[in-house]
C-alpha positions as a Markdown table, in Angstrom:
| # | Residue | x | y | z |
|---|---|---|---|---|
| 1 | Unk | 50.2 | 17.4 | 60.5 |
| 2 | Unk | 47.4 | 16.7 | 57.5 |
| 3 | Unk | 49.6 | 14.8 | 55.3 |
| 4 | Unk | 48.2 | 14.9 | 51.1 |
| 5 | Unk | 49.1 | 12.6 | 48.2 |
| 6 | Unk | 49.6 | 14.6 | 45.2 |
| 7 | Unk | 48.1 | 12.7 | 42.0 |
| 8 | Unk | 49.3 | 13.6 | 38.5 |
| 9 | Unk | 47.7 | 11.5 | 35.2 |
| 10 | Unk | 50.1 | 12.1 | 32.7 |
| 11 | Unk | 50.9 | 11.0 | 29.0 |
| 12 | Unk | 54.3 | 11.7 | 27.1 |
| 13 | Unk | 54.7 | 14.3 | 29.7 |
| 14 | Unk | 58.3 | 14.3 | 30.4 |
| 15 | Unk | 58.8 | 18.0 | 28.8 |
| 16 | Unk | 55.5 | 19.0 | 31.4 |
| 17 | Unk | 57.4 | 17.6 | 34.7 |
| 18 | Unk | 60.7 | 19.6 | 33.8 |
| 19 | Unk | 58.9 | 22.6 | 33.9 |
| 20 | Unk | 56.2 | 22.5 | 36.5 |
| 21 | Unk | 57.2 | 19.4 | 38.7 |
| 22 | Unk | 59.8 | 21.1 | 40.8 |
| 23 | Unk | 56.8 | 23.6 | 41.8 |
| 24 | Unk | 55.1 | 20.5 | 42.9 |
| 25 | Unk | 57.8 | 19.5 | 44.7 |
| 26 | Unk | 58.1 | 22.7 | 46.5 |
| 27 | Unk | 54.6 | 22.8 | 47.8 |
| 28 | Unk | 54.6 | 19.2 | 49.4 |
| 29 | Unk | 55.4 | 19.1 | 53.3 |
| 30 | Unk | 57.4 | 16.5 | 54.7 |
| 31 | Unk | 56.0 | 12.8 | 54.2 |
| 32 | Unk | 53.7 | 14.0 | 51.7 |
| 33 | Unk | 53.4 | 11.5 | 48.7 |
| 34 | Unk | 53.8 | 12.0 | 44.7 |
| 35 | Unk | 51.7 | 10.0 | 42.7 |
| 36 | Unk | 52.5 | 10.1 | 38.9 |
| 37 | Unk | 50.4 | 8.3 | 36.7 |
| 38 | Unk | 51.9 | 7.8 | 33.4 |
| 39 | Unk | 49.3 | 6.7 | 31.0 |
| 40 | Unk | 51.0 | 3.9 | 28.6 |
| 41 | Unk | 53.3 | 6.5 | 26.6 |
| 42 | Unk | 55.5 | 3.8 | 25.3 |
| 43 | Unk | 59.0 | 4.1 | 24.1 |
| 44 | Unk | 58.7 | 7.4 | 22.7 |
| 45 | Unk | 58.6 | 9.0 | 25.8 |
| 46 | Unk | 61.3 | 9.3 | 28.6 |
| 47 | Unk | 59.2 | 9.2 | 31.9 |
| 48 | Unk | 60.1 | 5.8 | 33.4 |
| 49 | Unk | 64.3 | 7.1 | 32.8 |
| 50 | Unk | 63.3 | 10.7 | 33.7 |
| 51 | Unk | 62.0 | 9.6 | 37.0 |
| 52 | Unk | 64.9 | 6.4 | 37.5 |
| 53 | Unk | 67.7 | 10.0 | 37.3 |
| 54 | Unk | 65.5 | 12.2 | 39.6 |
| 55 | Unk | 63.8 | 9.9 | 42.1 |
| 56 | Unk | 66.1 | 6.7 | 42.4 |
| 57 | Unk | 62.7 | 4.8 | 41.7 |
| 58 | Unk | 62.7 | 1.5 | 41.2 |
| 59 | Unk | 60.1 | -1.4 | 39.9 |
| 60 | Unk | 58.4 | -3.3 | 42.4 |
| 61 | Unk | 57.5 | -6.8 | 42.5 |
| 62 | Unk | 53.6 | -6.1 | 43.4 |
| 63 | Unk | 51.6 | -2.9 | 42.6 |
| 64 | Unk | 48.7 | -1.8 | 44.7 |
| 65 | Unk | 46.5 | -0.8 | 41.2 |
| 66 | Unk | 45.9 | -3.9 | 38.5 |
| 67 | Unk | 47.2 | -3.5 | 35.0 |
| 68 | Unk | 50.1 | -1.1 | 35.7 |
| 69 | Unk | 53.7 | -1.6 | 36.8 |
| 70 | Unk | 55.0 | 0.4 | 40.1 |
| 71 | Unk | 58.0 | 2.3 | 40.7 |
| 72 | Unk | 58.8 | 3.6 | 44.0 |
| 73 | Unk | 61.4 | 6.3 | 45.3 |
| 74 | Unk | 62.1 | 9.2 | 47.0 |
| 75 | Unk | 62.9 | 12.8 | 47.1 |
| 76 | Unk | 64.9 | 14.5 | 50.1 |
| 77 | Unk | 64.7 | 18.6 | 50.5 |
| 78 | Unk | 65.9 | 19.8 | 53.7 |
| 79 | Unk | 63.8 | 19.1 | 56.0 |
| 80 | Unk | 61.5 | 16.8 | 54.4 |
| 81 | Unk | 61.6 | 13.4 | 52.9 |
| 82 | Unk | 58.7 | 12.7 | 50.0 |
| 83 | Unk | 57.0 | 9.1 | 48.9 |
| 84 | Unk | 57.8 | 9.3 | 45.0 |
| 85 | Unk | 55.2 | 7.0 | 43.3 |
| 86 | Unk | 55.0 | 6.3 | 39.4 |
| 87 | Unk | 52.4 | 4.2 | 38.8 |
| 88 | Unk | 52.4 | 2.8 | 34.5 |
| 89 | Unk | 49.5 | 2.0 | 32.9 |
| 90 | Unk | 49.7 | -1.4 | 30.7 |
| 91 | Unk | 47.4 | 0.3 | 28.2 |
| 92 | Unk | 46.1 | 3.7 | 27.9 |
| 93 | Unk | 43.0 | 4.7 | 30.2 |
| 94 | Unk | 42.9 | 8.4 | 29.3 |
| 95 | Unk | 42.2 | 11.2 | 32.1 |
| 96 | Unk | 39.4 | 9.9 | 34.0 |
| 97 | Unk | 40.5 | 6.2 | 35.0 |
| 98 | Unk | 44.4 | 6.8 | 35.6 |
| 99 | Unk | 43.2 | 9.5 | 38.1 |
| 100 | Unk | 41.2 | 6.4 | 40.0 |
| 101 | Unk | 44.4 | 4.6 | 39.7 |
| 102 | Unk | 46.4 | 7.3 | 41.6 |
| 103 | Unk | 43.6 | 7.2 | 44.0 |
| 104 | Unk | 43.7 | 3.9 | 44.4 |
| 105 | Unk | 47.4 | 3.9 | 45.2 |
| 106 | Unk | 47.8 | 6.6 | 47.4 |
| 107 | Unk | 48.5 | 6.2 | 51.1 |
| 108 | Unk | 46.4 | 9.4 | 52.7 |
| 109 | Unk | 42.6 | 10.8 | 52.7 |
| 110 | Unk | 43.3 | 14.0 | 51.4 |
| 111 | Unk | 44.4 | 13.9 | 47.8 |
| 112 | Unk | 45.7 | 16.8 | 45.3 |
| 113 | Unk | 44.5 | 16.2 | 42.0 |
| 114 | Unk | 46.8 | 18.5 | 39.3 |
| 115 | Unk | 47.1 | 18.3 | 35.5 |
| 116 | Unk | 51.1 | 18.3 | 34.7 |
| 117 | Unk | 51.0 | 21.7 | 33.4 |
| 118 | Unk | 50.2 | 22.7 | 36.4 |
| 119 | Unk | 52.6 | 24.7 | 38.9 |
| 120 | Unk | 51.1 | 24.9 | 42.8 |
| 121 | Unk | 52.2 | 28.2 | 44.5 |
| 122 | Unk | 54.6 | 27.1 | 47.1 |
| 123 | Unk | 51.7 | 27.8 | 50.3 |
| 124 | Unk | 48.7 | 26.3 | 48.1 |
| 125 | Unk | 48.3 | 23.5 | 50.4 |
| 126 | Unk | 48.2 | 25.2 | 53.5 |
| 127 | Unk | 45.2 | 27.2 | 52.1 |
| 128 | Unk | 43.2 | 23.8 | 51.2 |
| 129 | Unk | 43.9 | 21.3 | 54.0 |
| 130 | Unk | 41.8 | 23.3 | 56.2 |
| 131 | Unk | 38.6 | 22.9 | 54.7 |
| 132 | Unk | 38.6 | 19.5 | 55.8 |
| 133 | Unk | 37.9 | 19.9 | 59.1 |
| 134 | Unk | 34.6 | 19.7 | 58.5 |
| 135 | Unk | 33.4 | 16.3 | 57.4 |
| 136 | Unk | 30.8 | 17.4 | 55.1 |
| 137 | Unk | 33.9 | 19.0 | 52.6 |
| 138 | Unk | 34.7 | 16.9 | 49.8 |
| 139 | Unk | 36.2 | 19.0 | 47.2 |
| 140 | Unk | 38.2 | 22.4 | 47.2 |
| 141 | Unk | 39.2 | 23.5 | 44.2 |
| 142 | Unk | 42.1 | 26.3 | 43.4 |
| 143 | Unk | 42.2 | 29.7 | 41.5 |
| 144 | Unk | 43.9 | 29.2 | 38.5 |
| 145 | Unk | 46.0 | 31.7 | 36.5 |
| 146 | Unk | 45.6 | 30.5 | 33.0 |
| 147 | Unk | 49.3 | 32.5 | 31.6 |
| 148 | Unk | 48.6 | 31.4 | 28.0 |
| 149 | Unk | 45.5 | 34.2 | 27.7 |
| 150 | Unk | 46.6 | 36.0 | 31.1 |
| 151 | Unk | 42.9 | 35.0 | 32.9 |
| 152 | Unk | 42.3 | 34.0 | 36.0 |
| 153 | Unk | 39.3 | 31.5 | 37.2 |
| 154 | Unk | 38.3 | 28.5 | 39.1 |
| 155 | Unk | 35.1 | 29.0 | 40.6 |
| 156 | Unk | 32.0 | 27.7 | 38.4 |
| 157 | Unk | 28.8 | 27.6 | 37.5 |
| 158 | Unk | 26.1 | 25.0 | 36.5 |
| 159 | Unk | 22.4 | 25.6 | 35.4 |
| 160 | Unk | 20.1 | 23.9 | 33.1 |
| 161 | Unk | 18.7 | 25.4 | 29.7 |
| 162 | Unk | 17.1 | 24.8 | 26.9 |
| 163 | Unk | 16.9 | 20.6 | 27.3 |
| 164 | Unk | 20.8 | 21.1 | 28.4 |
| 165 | Unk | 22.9 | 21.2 | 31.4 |
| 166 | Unk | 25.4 | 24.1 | 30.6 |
| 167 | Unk | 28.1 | 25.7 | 32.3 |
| 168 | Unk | 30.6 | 28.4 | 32.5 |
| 169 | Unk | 32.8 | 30.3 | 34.8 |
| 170 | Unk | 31.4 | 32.0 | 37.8 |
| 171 | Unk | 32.2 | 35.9 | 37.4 |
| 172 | Unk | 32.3 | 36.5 | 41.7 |
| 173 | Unk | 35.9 | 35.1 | 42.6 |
| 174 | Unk | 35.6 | 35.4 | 46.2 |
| 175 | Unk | 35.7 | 31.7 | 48.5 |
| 176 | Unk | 32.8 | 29.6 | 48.2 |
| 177 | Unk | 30.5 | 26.9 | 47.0 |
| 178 | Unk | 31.4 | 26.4 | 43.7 |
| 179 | Unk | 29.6 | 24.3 | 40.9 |
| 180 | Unk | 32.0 | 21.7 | 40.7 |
| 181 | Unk | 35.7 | 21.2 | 41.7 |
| 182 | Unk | 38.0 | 20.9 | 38.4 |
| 183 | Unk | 39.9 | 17.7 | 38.1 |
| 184 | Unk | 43.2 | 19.8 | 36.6 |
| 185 | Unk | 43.9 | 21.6 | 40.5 |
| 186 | Unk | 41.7 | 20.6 | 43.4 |
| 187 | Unk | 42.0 | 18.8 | 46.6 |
| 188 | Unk | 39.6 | 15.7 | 47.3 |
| 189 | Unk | 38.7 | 13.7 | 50.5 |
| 190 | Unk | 39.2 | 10.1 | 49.1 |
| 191 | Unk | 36.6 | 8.3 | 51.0 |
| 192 | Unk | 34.1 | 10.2 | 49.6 |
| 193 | Unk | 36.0 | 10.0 | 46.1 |
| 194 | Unk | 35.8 | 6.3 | 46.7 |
| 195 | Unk | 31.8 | 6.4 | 48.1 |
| 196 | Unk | 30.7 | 7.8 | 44.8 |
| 197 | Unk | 32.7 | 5.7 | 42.5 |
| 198 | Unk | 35.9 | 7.9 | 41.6 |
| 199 | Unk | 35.3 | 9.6 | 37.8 |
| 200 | Unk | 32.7 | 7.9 | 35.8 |
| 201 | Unk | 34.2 | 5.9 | 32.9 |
| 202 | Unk | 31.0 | 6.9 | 31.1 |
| 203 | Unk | 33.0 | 10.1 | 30.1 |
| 204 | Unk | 35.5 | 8.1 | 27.8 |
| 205 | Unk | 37.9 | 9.7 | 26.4 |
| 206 | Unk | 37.5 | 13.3 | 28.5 |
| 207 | Unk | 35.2 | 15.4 | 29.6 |
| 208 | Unk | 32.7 | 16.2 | 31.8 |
| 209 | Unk | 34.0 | 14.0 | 34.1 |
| 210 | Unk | 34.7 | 16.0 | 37.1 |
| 211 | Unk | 31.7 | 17.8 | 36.7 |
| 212 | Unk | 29.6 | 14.8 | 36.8 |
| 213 | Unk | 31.9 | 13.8 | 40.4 |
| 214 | Unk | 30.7 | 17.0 | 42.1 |
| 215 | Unk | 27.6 | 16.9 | 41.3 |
| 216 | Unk | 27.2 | 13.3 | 42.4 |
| 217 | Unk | 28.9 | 14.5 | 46.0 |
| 218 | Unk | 26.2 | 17.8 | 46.4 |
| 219 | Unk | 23.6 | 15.6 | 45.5 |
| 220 | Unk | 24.3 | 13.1 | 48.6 |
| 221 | Unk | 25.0 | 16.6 | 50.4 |
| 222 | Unk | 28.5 | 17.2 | 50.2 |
| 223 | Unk | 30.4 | 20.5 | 50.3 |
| 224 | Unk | 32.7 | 21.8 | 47.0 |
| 225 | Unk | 33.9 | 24.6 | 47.5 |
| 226 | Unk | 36.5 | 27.4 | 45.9 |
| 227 | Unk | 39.4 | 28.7 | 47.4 |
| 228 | Unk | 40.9 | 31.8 | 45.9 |
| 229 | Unk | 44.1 | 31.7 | 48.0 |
| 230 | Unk | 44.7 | 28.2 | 47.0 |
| 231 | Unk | 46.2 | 29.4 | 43.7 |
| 232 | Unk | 48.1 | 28.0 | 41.2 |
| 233 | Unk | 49.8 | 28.5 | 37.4 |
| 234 | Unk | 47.8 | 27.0 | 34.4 |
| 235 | Unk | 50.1 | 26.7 | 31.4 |
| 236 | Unk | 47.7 | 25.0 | 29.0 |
| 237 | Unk | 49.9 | 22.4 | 27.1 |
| 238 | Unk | 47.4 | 19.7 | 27.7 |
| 239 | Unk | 48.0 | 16.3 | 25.9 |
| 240 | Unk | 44.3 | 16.3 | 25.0 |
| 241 | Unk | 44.2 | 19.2 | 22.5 |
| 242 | Unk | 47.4 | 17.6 | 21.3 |
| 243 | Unk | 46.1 | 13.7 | 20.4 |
| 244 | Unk | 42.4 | 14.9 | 19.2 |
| 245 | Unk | 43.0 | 18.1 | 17.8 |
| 246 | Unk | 40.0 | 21.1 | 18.8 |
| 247 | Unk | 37.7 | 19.8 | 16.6 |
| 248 | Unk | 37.8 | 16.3 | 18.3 |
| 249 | Unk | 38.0 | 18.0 | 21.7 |
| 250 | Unk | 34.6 | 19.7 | 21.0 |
| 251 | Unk | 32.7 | 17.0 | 19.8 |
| 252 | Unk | 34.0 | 14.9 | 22.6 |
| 253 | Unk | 32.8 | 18.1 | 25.2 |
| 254 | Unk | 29.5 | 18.7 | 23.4 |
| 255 | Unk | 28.7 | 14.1 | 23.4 |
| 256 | Unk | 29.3 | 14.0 | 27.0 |
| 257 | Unk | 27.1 | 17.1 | 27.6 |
| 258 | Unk | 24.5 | 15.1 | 26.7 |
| 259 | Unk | 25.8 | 12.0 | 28.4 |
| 260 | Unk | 25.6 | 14.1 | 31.3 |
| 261 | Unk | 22.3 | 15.8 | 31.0 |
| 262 | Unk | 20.6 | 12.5 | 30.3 |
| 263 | Unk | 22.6 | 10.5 | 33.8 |
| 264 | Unk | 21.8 | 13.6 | 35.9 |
| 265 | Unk | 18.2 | 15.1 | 34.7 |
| 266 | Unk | 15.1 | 14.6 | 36.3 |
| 267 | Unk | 12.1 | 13.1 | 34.3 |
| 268 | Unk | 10.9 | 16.2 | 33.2 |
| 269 | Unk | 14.3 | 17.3 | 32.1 |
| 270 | Unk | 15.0 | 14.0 | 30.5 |
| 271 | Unk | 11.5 | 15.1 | 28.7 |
| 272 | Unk | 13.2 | 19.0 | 27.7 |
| 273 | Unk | 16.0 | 17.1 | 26.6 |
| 274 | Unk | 14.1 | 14.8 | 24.3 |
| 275 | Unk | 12.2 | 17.8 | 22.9 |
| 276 | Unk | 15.1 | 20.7 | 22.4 |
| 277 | Unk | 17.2 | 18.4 | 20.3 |
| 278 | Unk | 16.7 | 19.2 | 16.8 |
| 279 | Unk | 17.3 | 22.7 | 18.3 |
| 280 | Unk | 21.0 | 22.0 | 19.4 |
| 281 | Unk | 21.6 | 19.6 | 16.5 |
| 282 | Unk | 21.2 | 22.5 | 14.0 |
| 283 | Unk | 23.1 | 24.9 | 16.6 |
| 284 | Unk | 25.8 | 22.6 | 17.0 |
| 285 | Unk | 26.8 | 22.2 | 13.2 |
């Protein structure tokens, strides 16, 4: 058996693993591994004590991953036994570098990268690990059902327009390539994950991010692909929308847009993106 490390970056999330973590729990196979990644939320916030009571973890003398502190348990179902990791950043890093840190510390190639309001379905796994047979796979992503606005999505789609790279969701929700494999639900083969550099800390705060990661693994002629049986439960109670607030959430989107367009564009798109500005500046007010 495939085992999978299952990676969650977190921040105050301890009222996110009481509802959705047990769902984790129930999707992992024996020896899998849970990798939490708590980003700095201080005193305020329960985690370190909520996973003490549930896991038995305790503080180890080394880490694997600089700058953070690392607890280590264990969860017993059954018949399986689970590696329970909780890794604590010194200081906050925000989505895209505590998700390198679970990387970093986890123990198998194939890694499950989840937001923590997300609930797997209990066979979700079983629907991914497959893909990886063939070497050239290096992201599946899930179908999500987002139950705050009862939609369902997953699949993707990236073009370039008007000096921009834009995106949206692809309509057709059948298996397949897709655009680019979100970084809230989708398995990753971590050598590749690792060839390319992990998420770019270019995209400080958030955004963009994980777009920006599969588009670096198709350009080197990588697979991501969609797979609507993988499917899992979207709740929405991000910490993002939370700590910025929508406004600060869109300008942050809309900044790394450009961040984006201007890494990944050819010359003569660097060129459209140079000339189409004043355009979006006045769109964008």
């Amino acid at each position: 058996m495939i085992n999978v490390s299952i990676v969650i970056p977190s921040y105050k999330g301890v009222h996110l693993y009481k509802k959705n973590l047990q769902a984790v729990l129930d999707c992992m196979r024996d020896q899998d591994e849970l990798i939490v990644v708590d980003d700095a939320s201080g005193s305020e916030d329960d985690t370190i004590i909520w996973f003490e009571n549930k896991f038995a973890t305790k503080k180890q003398e080394s880490t694997p991953v600089e700058e953070t502190d690392f607890y280590l348990g264990q969860y017993k179902e059954k018949n399986k036994t689970l590696r329970i990791v909780l890794l604590v950043n010194h200081q906050n890093q925000r989505f895209g570098a505590s998700s390198n840190r679970g990387f970093k510390a986890s123990q198998n190639e194939l890694v499950f990268l989840i937001n923590n309001d997300v609930a797997p379905h209990q066979d979700c796994l079983q629907y991914l690990i497959p893909h990886f047979n063939n070497e050239k796979v290096f992201a599946v992503g899930c179908l999500e059902h987002e139950t705050h606005v009862n939609e369902i999505g997953g699949r993707n789609k990236l073009w370039f327009e008007r000096g921009m790279f834009l995106h949206s969701r692809y309509k057709d929700l059948s298996g397949g390539e897709t655009a680019w494999a979100s970084g809230g639900s989708a398995m990753f083969r971590k050598s590749i994950f690792e060839k390319i550099g992990g998420f770019d800390k270019l995209y400080y705060p958030a955004y963009w991010e994980d777009i920006d990661l599969s588009f670096q693994a198709r350009k080197q002629g990588f697979l991501v692909l969609f797979e609507p049986k993988a499917q899992v439960d979207h709740n929405h109670e991000t910490t993002n929308r939370s700590v910025f607030g929508e406004q600060k959430i869109n300008e942050m989107s809309w900044k790394n847009a450009k961040k984006f367009t201007w890494k990944n564009g050819n010359f003569w798109q660097k060129i459209s993106f140079l000339l189409w500005q004043p355009y979006w500046l006045i769109k964008m007010r």
